[in-house]
C-alpha positions as CSV (number, residue, x, y, z in Angstrom):
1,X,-1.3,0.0,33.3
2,X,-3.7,-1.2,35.9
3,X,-6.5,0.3,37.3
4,X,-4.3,0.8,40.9
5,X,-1.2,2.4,39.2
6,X,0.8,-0.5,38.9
7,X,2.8,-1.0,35.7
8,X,2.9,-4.7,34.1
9,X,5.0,-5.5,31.4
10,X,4.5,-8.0,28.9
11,X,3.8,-9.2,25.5
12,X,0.1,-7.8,23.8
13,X,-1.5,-9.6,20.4
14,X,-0.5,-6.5,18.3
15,X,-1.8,-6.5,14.9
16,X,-2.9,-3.9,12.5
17,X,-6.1,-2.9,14.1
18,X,-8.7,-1.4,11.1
19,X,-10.8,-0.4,14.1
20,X,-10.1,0.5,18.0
21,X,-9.3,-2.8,19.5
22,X,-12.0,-3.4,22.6
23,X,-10.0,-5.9,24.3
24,X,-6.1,-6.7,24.2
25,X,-4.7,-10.0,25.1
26,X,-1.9,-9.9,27.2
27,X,0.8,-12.4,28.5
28,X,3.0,-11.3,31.0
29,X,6.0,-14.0,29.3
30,X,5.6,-15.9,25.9
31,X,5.6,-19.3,27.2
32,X,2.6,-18.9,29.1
33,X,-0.2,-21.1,27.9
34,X,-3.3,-18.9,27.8
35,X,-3.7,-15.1,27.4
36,X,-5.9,-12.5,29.7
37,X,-8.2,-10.1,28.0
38,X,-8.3,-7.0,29.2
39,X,-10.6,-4.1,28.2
40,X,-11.3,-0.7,29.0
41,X,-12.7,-1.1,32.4
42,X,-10.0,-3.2,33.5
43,X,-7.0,-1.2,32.7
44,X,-6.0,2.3,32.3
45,X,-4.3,2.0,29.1
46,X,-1.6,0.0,27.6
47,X,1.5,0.6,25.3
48,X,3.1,-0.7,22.7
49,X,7.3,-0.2,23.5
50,X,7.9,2.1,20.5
51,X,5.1,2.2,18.8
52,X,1.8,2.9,20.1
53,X,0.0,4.1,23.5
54,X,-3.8,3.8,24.0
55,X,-5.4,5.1,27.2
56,X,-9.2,4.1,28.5
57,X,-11.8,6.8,28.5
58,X,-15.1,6.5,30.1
59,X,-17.6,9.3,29.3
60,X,-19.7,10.7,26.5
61,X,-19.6,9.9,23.0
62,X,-21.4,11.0,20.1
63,X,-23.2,8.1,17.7
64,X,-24.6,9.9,15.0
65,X,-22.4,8.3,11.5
66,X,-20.5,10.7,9.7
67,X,-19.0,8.4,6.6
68,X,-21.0,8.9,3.4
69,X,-23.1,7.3,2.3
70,X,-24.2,5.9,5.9
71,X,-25.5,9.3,7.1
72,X,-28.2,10.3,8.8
73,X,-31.5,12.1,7.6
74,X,-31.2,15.2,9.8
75,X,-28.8,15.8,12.5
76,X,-28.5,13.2,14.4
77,X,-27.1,14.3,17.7
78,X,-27.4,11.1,19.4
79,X,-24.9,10.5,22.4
80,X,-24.0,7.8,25.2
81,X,-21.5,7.2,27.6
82,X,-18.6,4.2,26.6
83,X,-15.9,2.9,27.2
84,X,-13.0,3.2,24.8
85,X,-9.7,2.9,24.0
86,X,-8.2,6.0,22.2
87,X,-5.1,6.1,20.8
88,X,-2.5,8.3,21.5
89,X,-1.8,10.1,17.9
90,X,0.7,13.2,18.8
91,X,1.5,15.0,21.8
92,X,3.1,18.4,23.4
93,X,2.6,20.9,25.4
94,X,-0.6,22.5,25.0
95,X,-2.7,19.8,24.1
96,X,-2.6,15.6,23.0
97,X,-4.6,14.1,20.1
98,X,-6.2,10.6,20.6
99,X,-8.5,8.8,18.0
100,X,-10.7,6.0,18.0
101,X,-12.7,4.3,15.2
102,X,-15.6,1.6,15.4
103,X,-18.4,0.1,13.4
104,X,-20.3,3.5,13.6
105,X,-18.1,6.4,12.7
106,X,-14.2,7.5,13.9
107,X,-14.1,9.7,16.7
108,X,-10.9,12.4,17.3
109,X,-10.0,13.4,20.6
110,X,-8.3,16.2,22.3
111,X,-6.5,16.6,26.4
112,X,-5.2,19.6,27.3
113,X,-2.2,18.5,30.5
114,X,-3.6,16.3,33.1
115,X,-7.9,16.9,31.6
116,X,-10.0,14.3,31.0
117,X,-10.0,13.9,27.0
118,X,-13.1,15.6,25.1
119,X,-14.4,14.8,21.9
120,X,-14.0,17.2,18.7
121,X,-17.7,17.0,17.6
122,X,-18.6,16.7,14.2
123,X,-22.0,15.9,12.6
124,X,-22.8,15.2,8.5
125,X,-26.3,14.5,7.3
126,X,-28.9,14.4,4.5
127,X,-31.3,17.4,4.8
128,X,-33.7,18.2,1.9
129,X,-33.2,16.3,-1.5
130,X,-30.2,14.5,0.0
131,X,-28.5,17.1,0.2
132,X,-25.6,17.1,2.5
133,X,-24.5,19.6,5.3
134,X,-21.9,19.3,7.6
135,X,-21.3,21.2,10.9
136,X,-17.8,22.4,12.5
137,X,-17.9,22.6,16.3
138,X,-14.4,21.1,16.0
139,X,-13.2,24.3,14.9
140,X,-14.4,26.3,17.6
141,X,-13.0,23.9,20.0
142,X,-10.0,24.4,18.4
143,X,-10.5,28.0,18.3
144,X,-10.6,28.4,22.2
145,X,-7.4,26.3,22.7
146,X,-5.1,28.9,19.8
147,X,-7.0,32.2,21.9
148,X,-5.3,30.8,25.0
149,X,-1.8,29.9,23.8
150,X,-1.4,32.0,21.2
151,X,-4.2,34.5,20.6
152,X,-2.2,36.4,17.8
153,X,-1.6,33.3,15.6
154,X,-3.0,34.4,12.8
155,X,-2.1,31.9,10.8
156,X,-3.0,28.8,13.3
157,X,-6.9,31.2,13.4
158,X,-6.5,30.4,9.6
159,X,-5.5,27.3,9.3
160,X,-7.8,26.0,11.8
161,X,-10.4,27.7,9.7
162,X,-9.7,25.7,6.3
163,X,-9.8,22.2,8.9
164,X,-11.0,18.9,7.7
165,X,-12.9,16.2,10.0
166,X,-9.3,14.4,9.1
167,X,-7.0,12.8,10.8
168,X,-4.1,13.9,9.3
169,X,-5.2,17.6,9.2
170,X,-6.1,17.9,13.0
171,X,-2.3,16.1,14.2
172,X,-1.0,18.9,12.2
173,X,-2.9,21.8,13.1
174,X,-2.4,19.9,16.9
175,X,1.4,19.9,16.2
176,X,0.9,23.4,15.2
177,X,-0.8,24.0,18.1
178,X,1.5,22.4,20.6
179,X,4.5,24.3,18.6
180,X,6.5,21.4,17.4
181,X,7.9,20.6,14.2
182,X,5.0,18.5,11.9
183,X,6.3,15.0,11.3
184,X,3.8,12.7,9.6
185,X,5.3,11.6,6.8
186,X,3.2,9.8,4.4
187,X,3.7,6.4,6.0
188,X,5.7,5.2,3.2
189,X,9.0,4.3,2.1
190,X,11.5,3.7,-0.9
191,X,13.2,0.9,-2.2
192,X,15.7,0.1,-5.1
193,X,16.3,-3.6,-7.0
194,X,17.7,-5.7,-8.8
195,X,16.1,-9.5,-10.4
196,X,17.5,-12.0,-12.6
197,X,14.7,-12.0,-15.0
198,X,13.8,-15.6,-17.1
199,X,11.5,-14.2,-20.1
200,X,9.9,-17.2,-22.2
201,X,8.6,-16.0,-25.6
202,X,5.9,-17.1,-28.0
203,X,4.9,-17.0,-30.8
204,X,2.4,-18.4,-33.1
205,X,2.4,-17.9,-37.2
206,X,-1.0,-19.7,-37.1
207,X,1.1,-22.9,-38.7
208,X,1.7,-20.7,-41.4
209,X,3.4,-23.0,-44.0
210,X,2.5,-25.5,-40.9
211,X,4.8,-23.8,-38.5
212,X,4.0,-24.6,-35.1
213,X,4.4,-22.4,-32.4
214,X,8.4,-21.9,-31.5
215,X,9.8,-20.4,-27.8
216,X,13.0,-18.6,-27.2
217,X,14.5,-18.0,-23.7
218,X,16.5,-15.0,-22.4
219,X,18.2,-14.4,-19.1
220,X,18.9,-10.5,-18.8
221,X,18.7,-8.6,-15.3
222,X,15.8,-6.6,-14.1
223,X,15.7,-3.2,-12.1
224,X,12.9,-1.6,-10.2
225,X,12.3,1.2,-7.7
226,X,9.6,2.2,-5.6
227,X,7.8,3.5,-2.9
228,X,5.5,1.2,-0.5
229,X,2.5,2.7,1.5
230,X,1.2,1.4,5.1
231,X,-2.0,0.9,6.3
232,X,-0.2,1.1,9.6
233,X,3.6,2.0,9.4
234,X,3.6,0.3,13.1
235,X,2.6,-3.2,11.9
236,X,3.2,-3.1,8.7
237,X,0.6,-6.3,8.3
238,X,-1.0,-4.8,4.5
239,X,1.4,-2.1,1.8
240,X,0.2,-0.7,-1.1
241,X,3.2,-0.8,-3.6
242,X,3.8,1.1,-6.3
243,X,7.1,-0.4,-8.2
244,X,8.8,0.9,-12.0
245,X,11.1,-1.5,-13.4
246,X,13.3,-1.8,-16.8
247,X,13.9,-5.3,-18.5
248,X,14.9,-6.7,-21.8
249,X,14.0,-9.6,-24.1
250,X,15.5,-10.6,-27.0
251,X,13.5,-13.3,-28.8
252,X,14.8,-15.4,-32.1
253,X,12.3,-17.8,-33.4
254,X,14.1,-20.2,-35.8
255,X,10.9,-22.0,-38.3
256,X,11.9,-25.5,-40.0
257,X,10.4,-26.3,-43.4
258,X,11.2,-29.3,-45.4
259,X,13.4,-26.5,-48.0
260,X,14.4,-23.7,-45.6
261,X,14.4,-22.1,-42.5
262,X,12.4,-19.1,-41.6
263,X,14.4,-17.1,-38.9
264,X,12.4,-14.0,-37.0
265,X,13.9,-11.8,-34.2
266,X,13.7,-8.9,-32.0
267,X,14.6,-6.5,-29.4
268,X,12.0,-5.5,-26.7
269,X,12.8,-2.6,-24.1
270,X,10.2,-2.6,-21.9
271,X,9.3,0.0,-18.5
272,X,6.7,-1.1,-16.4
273,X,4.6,0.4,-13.8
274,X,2.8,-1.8,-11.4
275,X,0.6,-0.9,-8.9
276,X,0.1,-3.9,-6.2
277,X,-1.3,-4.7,-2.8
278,X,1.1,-7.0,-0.4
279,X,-0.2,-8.7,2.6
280,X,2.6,-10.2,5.2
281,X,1.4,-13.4,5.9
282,X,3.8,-13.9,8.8
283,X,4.9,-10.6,10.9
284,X,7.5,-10.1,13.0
285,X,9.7,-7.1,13.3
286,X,12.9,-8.7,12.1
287,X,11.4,-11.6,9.9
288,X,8.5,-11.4,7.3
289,X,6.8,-13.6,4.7
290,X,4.6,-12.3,2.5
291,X,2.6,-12.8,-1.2
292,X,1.8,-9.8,-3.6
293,X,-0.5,-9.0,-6.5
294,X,-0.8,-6.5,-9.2
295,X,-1.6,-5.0,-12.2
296,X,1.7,-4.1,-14.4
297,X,0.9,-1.7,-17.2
298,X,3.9,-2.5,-19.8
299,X,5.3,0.5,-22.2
300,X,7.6,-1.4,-25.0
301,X,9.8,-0.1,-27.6
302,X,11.5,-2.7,-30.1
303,X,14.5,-2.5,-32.4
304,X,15.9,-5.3,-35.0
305,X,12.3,-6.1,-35.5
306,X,13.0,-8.3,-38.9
307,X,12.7,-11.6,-41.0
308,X,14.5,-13.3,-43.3
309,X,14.7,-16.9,-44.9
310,X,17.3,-19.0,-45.8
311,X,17.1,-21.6,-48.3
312,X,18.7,-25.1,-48.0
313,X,19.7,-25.4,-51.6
314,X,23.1,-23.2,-51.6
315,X,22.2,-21.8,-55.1
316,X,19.3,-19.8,-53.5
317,X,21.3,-18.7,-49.6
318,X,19.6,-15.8,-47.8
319,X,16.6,-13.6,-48.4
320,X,17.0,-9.6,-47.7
321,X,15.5,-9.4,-44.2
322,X,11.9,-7.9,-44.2
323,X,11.9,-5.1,-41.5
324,X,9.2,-4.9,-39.3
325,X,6.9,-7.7,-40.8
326,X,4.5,-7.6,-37.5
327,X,3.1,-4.6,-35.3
328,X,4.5,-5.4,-32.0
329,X,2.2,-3.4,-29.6
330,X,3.5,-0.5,-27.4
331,X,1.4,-0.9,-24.5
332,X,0.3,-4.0,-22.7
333,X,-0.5,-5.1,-19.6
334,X,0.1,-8.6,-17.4
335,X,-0.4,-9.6,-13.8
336,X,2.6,-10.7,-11.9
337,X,2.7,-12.7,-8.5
338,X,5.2,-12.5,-5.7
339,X,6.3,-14.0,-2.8
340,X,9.1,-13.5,-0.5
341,X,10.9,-12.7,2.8
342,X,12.0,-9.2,4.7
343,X,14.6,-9.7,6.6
344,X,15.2,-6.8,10.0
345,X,13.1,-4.3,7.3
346,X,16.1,-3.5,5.4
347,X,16.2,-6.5,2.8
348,X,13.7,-8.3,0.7
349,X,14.6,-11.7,-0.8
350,X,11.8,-12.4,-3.7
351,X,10.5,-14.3,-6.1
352,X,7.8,-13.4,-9.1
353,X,5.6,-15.1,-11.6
354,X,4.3,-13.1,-14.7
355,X,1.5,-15.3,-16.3
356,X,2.0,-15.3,-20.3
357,X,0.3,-12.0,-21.9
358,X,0.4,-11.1,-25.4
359,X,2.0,-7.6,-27.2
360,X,0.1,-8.5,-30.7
361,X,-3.3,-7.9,-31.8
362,X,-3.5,-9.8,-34.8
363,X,-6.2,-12.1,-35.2
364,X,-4.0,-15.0,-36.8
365,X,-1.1,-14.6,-35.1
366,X,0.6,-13.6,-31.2
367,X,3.8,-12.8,-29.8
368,X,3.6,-13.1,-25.9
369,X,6.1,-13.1,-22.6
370,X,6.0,-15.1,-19.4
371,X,8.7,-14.5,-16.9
372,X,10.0,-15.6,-13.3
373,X,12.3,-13.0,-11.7
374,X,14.6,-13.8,-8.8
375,X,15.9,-11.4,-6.7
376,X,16.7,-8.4,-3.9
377,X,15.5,-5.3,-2.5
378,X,17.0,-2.5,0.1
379,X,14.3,-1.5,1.8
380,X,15.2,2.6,2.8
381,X,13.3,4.3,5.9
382,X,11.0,2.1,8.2
């Protein structure tokens, strides 16, 4: 919106903004060549059409920094007047929260219907041997707003009393406030699915009875469920992920020797829990592309875990199988790669890499997997 009233709609470079955005570029169509900056002297706010709205406030803000361990020694009660961009967090009928955040602290903001918005003032600092005191003004501007609309509220007098300098706390006890049902989820969502999973084995007898190294190959499905977690549920541009799967491998290592044929086999069940962090590279609401790293921490149990020989020379056939002959280790870890594609935020089309990592700590000898998965997720909520 401009400065005169009038209303301009557009396209704006949205992205996942870490702090307040002081300027926007705007185009008012997607063909035209350059974009206009605006900040927020030259507009009275802008919106993003179901997702965001920012307004401009000129007036006083506090600079003192309030993020440990960038603080102060002794109150710092510095102020100056700017000119921001808040962003419009919840609203109702009493009052509407805004924040803003930039290089010195993050600022929270409260309107009551039609005011000019105020700041909820909050100071942190070192006093003495670094000790650290905070103040809660916030609270008693809080305070005034419950007396009016609801001055028996004991519970909002309470709740308002426990308050954090947090953003999540104040849109709650704002929702509260404003007497609408709280609905900030955790920013997250669940997904289920389902992989074609390639596992190569190794292993290595340390050319025991010069052996060499063997492989074995197995093809088995993979399934994994999840929950991802947004930086900013709007853009979706960086997601923490958290994903548990279930796969299988079923290695047989056949060794040649000039007289017989060592054969060695087992079964490996293995749950995995991978923390990761995926970054979209390109983000649009119906199309995605993005790469992925973690850290999968592997729990393995094993069954059929045996050895046995047999002989060329007829007369001598098969050896009883020897159960168990190596410690295959329960816990391991590896650290798979991804890319892939969302498709209109409900499917995810993907493809991993899991770099060889070994499940043996014998000095002598190894048993390790390395795997490629192909395949799908359903994407549930945003």
């Amino acid at each position: 919106m401009k400065n005169n009233g009038d209303t301009v709609k557009g396209f704006v470079n949205y992205r996942e903004w870490e702090r307040s955005p002081k300027t926007i570029d705007f185009k008012t169509a997607i063909s035209d060549g350059k974009a206009t900056a605006y900040d927020a002297v030259a507009i009275k706010g802008f919106g993003i059409y179901g997702k965001e709205r920012y307004i401009s406030y000129i007036g006083t803000v506090t600079m003192g920094p309030t993020e440990f361990p960038n603080l102060s020694t002794g109150i710092d009660t510095t102020k100056k007047v700017d000119t921001l961009f808040l962003r419009q967090v919840t609203t109702g009928k009493y009052l509407t929260f805004y924040a803003n955040k930039d290089e010195v602290k993050t600022r929270l903001f409260i309107a009551a219907p039609g005011a000019t918005p105020i700041e909820l003032i909050y100071y942190t600092y070192y006093y003495g041997d670094n000790k650290i005191i905070s103040t809660a003004q916030y609270k008693g501007q809080l305070y005034s707003y419950v007396s009016k609309t609801a001055p028996g509220n004991q519970r909002l007098f309470n709740e308002i009393n426990t308050l954090s300098y947090d953003y999540a706390d104040v849109e709650k006890a704002v929702d509260d406030i404003n007497g609408v049902s709280y609905s900030n989820s955790l920013n997250s969502r669940f997904f289920w699915g389902i992989a074609l999973n390639v596992t190569n084995s190794e292993e290595d007898l340390a050319n025991y009875n010069n052996f060499v190294p063997k492989k074995s190959k197995t093809l088995a499905p993979k399934i994994s469920w999840g929950m991802d977690f947004f930086n900013n549920p709007q853009v979706q541009l960086l997601i923490f992920r958290v994903e548990v799967s279930a796969s299988y491998a079923n290695p047989r290592y056949n060794y040649t020797s000039s007289s017989s044929n060592l054969l060695y086999e087992y079964n490996q069940y293995t749950a995995s829990v991978t923390p990761q962090i995926l970054l979209n590279l390109y983000n649009k609401d119906n199309f995605k592309i993005y790469i992925d790293g973690g850290w999968a921490f592997n729990f393995s149990a094993y069954s059929n875990n045996k050895n046995f020989t047999k002989y060329d020379d007829p007369t001598l056939g098969t050896t009883k199988p020897v159960n168990d002959p190596y410690k295959l280790e329960l816990f391991w870890s590896n650290f798979p790669l991804q890319t892939g594609i969302v498709l209109n935020k409900k499917w995810e089309v993907f493809a991993t890499y899991i770099p060889g990592a070994a499940y043996t700590k014998y000095d002598d000898i190894y048993a390790s997997n390395q795997s490629i998965n192909l395949g799908v997720k359903w994407l549930m909520g945003k």
